[in-house]
PLY file of the C-alpha trace (Angstrom):
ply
format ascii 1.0
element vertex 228
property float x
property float y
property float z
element edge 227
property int vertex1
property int vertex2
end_header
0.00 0.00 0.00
1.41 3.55 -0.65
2.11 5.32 2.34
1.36 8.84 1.73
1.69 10.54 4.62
4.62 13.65 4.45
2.62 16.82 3.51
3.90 20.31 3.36
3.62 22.43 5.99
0.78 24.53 3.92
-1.46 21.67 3.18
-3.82 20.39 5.55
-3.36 17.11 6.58
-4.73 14.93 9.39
-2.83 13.38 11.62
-2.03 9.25 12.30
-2.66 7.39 15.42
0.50 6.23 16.66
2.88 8.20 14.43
4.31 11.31 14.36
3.48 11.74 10.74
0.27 13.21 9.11
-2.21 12.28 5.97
-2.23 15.42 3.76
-5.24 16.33 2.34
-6.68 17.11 -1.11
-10.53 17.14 -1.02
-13.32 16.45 1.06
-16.62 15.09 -0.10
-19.56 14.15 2.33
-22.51 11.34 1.40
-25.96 13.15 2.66
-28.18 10.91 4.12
-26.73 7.66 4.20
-28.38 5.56 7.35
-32.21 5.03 6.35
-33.29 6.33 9.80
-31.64 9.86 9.56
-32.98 10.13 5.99
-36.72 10.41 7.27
-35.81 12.29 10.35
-34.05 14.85 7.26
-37.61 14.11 5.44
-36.26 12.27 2.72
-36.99 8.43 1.22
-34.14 6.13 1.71
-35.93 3.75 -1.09
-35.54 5.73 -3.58
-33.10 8.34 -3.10
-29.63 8.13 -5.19
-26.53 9.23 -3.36
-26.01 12.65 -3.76
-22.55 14.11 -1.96
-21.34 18.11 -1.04
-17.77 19.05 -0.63
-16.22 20.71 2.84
-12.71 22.47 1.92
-9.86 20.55 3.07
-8.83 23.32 5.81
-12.35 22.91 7.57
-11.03 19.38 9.07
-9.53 20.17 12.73
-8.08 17.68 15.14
-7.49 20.06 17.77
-10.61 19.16 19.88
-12.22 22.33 19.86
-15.00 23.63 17.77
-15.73 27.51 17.90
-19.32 28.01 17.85
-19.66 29.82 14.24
-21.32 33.18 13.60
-24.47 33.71 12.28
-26.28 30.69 13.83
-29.00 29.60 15.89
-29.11 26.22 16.00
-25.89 24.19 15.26
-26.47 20.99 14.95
-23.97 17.73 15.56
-23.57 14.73 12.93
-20.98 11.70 13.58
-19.29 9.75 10.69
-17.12 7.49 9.61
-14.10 9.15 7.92
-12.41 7.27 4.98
-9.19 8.46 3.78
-7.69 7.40 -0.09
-3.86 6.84 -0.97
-4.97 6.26 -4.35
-7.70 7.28 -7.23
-9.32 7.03 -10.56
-12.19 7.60 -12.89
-14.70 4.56 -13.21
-13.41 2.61 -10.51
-15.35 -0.89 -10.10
-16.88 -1.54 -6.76
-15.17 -4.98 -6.08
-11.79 -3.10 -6.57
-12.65 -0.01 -4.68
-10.98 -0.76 -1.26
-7.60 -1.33 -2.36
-7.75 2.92 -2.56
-8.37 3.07 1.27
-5.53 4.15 3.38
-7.56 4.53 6.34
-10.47 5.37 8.33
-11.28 7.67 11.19
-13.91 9.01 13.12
-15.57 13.16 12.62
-18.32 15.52 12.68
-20.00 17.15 10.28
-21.08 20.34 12.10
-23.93 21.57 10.64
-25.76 25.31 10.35
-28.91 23.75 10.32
-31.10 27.03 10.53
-29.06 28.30 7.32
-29.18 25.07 5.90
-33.20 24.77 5.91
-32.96 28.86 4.90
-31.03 27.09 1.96
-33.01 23.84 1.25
-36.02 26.09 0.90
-34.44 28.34 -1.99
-33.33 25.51 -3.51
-29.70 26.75 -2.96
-26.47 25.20 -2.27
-25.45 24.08 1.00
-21.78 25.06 1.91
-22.74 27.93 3.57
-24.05 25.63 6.16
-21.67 23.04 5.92
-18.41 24.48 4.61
-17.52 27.15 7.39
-13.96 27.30 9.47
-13.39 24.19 11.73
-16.80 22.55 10.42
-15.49 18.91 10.34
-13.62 18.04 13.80
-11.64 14.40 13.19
-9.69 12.16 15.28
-6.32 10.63 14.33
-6.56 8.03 11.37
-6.29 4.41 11.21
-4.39 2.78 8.56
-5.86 -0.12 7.07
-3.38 -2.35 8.18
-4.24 -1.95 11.59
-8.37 -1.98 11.59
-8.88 -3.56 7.97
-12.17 -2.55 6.18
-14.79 -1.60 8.89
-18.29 -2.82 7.53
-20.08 -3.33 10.85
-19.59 -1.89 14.50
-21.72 0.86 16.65
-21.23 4.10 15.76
-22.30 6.47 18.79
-22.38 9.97 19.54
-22.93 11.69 22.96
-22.97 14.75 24.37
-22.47 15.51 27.82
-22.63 12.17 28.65
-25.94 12.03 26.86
-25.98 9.68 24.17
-27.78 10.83 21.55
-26.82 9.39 18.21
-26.39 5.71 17.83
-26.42 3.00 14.84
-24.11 0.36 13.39
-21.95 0.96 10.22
-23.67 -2.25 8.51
-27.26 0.65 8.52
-24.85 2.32 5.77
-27.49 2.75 2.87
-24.08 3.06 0.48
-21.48 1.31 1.87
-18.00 2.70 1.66
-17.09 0.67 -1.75
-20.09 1.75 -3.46
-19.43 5.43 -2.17
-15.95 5.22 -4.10
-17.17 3.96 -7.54
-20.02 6.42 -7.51
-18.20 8.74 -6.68
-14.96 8.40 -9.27
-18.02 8.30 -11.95
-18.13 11.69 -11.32
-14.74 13.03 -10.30
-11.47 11.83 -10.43
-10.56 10.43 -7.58
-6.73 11.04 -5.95
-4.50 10.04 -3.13
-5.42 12.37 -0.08
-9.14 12.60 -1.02
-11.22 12.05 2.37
-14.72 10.81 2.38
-17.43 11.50 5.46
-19.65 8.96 4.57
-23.07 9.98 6.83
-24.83 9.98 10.20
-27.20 7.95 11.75
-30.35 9.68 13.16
-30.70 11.82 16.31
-28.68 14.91 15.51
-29.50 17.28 17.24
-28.11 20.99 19.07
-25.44 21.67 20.77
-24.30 24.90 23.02
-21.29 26.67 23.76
-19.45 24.14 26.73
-21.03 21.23 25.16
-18.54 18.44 25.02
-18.96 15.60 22.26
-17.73 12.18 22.24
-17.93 10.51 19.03
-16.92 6.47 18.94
-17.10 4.07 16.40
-16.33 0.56 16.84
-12.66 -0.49 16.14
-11.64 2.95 15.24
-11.00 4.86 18.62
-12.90 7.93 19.87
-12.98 11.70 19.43
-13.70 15.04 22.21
-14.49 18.27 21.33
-15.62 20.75 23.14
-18.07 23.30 21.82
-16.41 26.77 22.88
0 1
1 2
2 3
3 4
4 5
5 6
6 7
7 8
8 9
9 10
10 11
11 12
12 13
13 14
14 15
15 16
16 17
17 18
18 19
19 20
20 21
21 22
22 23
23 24
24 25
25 26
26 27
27 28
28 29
29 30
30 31
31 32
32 33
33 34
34 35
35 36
36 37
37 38
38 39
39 40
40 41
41 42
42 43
43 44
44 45
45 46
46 47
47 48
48 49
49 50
50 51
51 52
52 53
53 54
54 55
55 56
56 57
57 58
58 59
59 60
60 61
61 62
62 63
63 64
64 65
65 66
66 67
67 68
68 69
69 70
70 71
71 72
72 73
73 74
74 75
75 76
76 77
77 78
78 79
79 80
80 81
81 82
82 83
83 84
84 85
85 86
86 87
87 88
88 89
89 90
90 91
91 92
92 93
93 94
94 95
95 96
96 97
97 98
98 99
99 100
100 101
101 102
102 103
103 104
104 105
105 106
106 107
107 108
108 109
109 110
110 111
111 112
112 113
113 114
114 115
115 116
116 117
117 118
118 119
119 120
120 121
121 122
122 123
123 124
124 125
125 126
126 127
127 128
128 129
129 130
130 131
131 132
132 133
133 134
134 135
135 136
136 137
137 138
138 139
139 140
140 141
141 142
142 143
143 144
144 145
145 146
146 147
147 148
148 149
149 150
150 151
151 152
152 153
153 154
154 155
155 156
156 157
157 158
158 159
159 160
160 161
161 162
162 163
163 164
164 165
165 166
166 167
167 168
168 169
169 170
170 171
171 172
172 173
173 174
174 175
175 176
176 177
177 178
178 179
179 180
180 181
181 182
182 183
183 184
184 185
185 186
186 187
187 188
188 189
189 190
190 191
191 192
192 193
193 194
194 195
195 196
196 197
197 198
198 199
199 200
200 201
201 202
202 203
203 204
204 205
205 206
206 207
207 208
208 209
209 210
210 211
211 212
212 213
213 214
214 215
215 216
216 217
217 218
218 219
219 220
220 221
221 222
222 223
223 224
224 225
225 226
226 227
């Protein structure tokens, strides 16, 4: 597997659990509504719904365990995902050969705007002015692959304050993370340091100033932040 982890200093990069290196970054794109049960809490229809994907900028990840309550909102709202990270690319890539692009996976948020994002949904606009903002995607440190394999199944939980209040299991994926590649290299080409947030289960919900999150998944580690 190429290792593909000795970024500039300008590029953002993530860093590795264990090491003292970091996983530079290229893009970012994030699968919306991807566990059936947050699709009709969002009010859409996981039967018949195609994946659809929006792009954070790669400078909005942040592993420093702090998220600055943005400006300009009401009601932020808290989504946990699985991260997947790419050494490797393409156009057209074929699902069964899909994985062998994975360098490794991770656990983040997708913080969301969700007042301007509704403002948005309801002009029929685009959404990275609720998505896309400064520190909008906290991560933990990655896995490689050769540590945790290909994830497929384990809990995926978010709480805050001690309160749990997201939970679901990675096999609820509508798209799993295969499928999420090949569409997605359809449509773009694909390239080493690409990252892919691949969707949250249901019960997102607000979060405050002094707020802290834990986000888990299973086999992957954890991740704090404090809302400040």
């Amino acid at each position: 597997m190429t290792t593909y982890v000795f970024p500039p200093s300008d590029i953002p990069s993530l860093p590795i659990e264990g090491s003292g290196q970091r996983f530079p970054v290229r893009r970012v794109y994030c699968i919306g509504r991807n566990y059936a049960a947050h699709a009709i809490e969002m009010g859409g229809d996981p039967t018949r719904e195609q994946p659809f994907f929006f792009q954070k900028n790669p400078d909005n990840l942040d592993a420093s365990g702090e998220f600055p309550y943005p400006d300009h909102c009401n009601d932020l709202h808290h989504e946990i995902e699985m991260v997947v990270a790419l050494h490797s690319g393409g156009r057209n890539i074929p699902v069964d050969r899909a994985l062998e692009h994975v360098w490794g996976y991770g656990v983040g948020l997708d913080m969301t705007r969700r007042d301007l994002q509704d403002v948005a949904k309801k002009a029929g606009r685009p959404w990275e002015i609720a998505k896309a903002f400064e520190r909008s995607a906290p991560v933990g440190p990655l896995q490689p692959v050769t540590e945790v394999g290909h994830p497929d199944a384990g809990r995926i939980e978010l709480t805050v304050n001690g309160e749990v209040r997201q939970t679901g299991d990675l096999n609820q994926l509508i798209w799993k993370v295969p499928e999420m590649i090949s569409y997605l290299s359809d449509y773009f080409e694909l390239a080493a340091g690409d990252v892919i947030m691949t969707g949250t289960p249901s019960g997102v919900g607000p979060v405050q100033r002094g707020d802290v999150m834990q986000a888990s998944v299973e086999g992957l580690g954890s991740l704090t932040v404090t809302v400040v």
